[in-house]
C-alpha positions in Angstrom: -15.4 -45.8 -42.7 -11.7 -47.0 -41.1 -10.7 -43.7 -42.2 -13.6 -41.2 -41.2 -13.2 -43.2 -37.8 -9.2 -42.5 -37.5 -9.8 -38.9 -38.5 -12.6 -39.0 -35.4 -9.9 -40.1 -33.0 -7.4 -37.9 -34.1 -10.0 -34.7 -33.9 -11.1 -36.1 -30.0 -7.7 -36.6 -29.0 -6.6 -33.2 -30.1 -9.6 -31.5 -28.2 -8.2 -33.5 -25.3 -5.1 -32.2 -25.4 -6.2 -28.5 -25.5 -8.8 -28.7 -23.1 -6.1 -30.6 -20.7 -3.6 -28.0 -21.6 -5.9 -25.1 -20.7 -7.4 -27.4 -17.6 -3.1 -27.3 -16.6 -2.9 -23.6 -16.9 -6.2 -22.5 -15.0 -4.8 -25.6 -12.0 -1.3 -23.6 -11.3 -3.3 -21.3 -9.9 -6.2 -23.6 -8.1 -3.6 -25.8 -6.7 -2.1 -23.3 -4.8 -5.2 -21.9 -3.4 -7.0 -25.2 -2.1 -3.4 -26.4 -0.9 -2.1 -25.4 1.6 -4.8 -23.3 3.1 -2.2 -20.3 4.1 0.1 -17.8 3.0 2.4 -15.0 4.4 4.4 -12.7 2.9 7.3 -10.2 4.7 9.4 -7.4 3.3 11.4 -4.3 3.9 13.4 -1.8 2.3 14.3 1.6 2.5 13.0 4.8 1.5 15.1 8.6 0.5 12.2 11.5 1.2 12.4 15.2 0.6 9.8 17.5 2.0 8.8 20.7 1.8 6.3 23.1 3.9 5.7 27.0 3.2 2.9 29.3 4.1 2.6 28.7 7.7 1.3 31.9 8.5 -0.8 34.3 6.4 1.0 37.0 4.4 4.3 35.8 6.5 5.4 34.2 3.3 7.1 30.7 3.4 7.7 29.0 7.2 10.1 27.8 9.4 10.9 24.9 7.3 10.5 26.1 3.7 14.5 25.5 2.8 13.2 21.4 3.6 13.8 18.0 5.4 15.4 15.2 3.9 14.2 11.9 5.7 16.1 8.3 5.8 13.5 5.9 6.8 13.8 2.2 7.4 10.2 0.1 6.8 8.9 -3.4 7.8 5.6 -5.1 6.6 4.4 -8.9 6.9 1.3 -10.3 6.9 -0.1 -13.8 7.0 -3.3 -15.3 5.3 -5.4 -18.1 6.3 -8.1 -19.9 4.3 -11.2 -21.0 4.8 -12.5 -22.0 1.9 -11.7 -21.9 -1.7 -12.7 -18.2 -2.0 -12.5 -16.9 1.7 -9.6 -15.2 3.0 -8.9 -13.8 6.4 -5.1 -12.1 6.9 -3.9 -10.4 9.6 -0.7 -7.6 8.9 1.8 -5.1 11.0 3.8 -2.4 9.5 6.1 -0.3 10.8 8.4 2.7 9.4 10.2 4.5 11.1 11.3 8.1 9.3 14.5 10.0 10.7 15.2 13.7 9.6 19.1 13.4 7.7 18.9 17.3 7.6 16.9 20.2 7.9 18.3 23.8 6.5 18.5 26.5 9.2 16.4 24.2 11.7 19.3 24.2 14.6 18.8 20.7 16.9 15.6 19.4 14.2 18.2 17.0 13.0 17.3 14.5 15.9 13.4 14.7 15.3 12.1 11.5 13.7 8.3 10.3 13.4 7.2 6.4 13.6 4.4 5.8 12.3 2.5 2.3 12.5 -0.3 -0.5 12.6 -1.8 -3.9 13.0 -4.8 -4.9 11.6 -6.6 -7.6 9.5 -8.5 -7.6 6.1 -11.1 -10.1 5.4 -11.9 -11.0 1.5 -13.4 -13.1 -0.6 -11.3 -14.1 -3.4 -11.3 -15.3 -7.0 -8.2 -15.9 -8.5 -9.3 -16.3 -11.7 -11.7 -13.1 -11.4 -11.1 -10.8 -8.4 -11.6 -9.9 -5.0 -13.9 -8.0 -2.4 -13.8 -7.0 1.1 -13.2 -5.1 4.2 -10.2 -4.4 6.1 -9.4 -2.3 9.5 -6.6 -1.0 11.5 -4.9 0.5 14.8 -2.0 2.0 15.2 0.0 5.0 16.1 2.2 8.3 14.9 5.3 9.5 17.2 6.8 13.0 16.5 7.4 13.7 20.0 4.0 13.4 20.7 1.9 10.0 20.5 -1.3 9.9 18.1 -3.4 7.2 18.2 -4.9 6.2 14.3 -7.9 3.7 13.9 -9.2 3.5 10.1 -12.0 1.0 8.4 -12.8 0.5 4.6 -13.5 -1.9 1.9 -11.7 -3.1 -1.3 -11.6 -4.8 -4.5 -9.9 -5.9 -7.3 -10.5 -7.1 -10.9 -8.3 -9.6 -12.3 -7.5 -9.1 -16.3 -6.8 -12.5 -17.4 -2.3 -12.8 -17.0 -2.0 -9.5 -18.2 -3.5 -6.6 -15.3 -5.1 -6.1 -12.4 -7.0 -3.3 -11.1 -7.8 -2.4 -7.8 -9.2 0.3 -5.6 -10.0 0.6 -1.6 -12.2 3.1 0.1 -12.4 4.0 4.2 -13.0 6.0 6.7 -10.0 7.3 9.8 -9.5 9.0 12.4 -6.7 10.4 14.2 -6.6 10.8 18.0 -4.6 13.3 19.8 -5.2 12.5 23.2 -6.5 14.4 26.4 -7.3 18.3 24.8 -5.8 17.7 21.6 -8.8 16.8 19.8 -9.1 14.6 16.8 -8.9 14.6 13.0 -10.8 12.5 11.3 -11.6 11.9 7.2 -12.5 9.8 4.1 -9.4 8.0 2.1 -9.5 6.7 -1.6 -7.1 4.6 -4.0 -7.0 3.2 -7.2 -4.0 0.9 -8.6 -2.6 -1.1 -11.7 -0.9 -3.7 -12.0 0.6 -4.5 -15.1 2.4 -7.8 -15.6 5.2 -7.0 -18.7 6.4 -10.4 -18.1 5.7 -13.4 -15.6 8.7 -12.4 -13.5 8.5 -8.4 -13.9 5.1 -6.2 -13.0 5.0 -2.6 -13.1 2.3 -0.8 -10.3 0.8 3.1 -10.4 -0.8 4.1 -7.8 -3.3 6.9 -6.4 -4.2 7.7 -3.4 -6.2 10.6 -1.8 -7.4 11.3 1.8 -9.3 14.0 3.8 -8.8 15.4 7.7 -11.0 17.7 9.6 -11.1 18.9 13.0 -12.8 21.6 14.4 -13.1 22.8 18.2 -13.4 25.7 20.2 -13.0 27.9 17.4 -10.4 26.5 15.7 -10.5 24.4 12.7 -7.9 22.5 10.6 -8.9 21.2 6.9 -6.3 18.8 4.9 -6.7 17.6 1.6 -4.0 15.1 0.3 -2.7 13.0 -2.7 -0.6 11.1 -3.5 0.4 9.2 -6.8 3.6 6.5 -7.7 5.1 3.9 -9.5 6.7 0.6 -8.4 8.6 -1.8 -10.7 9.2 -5.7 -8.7 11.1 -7.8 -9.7 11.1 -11.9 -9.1 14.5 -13.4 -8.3 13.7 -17.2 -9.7 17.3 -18.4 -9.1 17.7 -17.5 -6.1 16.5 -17.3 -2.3 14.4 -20.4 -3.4 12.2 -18.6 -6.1 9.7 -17.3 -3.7 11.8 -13.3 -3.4 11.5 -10.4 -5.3 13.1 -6.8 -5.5 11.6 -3.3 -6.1 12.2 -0.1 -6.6 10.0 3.0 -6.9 9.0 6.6 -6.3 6.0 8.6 -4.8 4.8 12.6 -4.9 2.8 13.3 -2.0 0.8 17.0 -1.3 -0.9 18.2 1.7 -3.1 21.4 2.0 -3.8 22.5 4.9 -6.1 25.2 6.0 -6.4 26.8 9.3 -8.9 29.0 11.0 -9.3 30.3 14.1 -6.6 30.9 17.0 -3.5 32.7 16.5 -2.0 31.5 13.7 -5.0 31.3 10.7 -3.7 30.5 6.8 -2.7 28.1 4.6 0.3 25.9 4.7 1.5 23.0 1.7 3.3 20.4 2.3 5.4 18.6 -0.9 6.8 15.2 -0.3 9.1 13.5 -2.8 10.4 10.1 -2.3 12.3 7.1 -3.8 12.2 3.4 -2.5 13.8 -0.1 -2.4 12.6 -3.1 -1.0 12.9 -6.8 -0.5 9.6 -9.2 -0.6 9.3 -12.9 0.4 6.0 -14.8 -0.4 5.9 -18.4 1.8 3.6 -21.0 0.5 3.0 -19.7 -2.8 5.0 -20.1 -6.2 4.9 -19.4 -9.8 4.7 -16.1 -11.6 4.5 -13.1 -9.8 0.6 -12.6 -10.8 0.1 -16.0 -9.0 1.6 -14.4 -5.7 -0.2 -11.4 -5.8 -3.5 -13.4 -6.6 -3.1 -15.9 -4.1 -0.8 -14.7 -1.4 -1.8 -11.8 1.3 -3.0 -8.1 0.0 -1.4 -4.6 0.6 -3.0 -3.4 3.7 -0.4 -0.6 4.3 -2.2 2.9 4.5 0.2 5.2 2.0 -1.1 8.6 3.3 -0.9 7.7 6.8 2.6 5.2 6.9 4.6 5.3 4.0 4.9 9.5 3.7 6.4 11.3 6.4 3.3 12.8 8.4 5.4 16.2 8.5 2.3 18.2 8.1 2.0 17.9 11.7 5.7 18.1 12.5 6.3 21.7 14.1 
């Protein structure tokens, strides 16, 4: 009986000890959401973009600027989170990149043109870390290419956590672009899908999709965009330095718009190639461990790719 009592013991104590070991690894990642009820991230980077638009003008062949631009743009993004609860989030984010044409072939004086393209907004979620996320998110903000358009855009999100390995998430909305006085608007649908696969606890590897529509049609005239885009980022966290909380990454991004126009003097199709390359600098506050725990307990992307991060050159002439 003193034995089959030991041999209890031991079996009890071992259970203990997994439990309390599995109990440890779900708390890394409880811990940091009940305390402290905030979060913030901030990074920026720089970006190398080649474009490329041809067909301007029915049966006129390629366009002005078929031979290309090559854009050197500078970025900023940082957002900050508040909690509420264990699972609601509200965050509040600005971006700003700022594209400058580097060259343009037989283009004469299109070498000082630049577009600015920006926002503020706010996403509000609820939020599993252990499972996933939902919610909506909005914007305002602005492109300048010599001439100011205003941008507003709405939509919802979520994301499906796959245990320490993935995560996959997606984000629908609607936008609309405003051109002020007689210029009319554009407006359209946008769509993206993402992975996030974490090769290592420091090291995650991201592909994303994204797609969007604009329309506009007045007096006669009408102008019909589809776009796409689709990338891959690699980060990187720097644990030895810049206190731990820092990461690098590097990546690249095809974009394509379509555009078709009726109406008015100038009716066709035009295409519009982008091809760019990326590296950037991130800082989470507040939050710590592996770079799944950051991204699962710190803010979210709220950065629009189709209308920030690629050049809007469709409308540049």
């Amino acid at each position: 009986m003193g034995k089959s009592f030991k041999s209890l013991l031991a079996s009890a104590a071992i259970l203990a000890l997994c439990a309390g070991s599995s109990d440890a690894a779900d708390l890394e990642i409880q811990q940091i959401v009940e305390t402290p009820n905030y979060a913030a991230t901030i990074s920026g980077g720089l970006v190398y973009t080649w474009t490329d638009i041809t067909g301007f003008e029915e049966g006129e062949g390629e366009g002005d600027f078929s031979d290309g631009k090559e854009f050197l743009s500078t970025f900023g993004e940082a957002a900050a989170l508040w909690r509420f609860s264990d699972t609601l989030n509200l965050q509040s984010d600005f971006a700003f990149h700022s594209h400058r044409v580097e060259s343009v072939d037989g283009c004469g004086g299109c070498g000082n043109k630049a577009i600015d393209q920006w926002h503020s907004g706010g996403v509000a979620f609820w939020r599993d870390p252990m499972m996933g996320l939902f919610g909506i998110d909005g914007a305002w903000g602005g492109v300048d290419l010599g001439k100011a358009i205003d941008v507003w855009r709405v939509g919802g999100r979520g994301e499906w956590f796959f245990g320490e390995m993935a995560t996959l998430g997606g984000g629908v909305g609607y936008h609309n672009l405003s051109f002020g006085g007689k210029g009319g608007d554009l407006d359209g649908v946008n769509f993206n899908v993402f992975v996030n696969f974490y090769a290592t606890e420091d090291f995650a590897i991201k592909a994303k999709f994204d797609y969007a529509t604009f329309e506009s049609s007045q007096n006669g005239k009408s102008l019909d965009i589809d776009a796409w885009s689709i990338g891959g980022e690699g980060e990187y966290m720097l644990r030895d330095i810049f206190g731990g909380g820092s990461s690098v990454f590097v990546g690249g991004r095809y974009a394509n718009f379509d555009s078709d126009y009726s109406g008015g003097c100038c009716p066709g199709n035009a295409e519009t190639e982008d091809a760019q390359v990326f590296v950037g600098f991130r800082s989470y506050f507040v939050t710590g461990g592996s770079l799944a725990n950051h991204h699962r307990t710190n803010t979210v992307d709220n950065t629009n790719t189709l209308l920030e991060r690629v050049p809007f050159s469709a409308f540049f002439n």
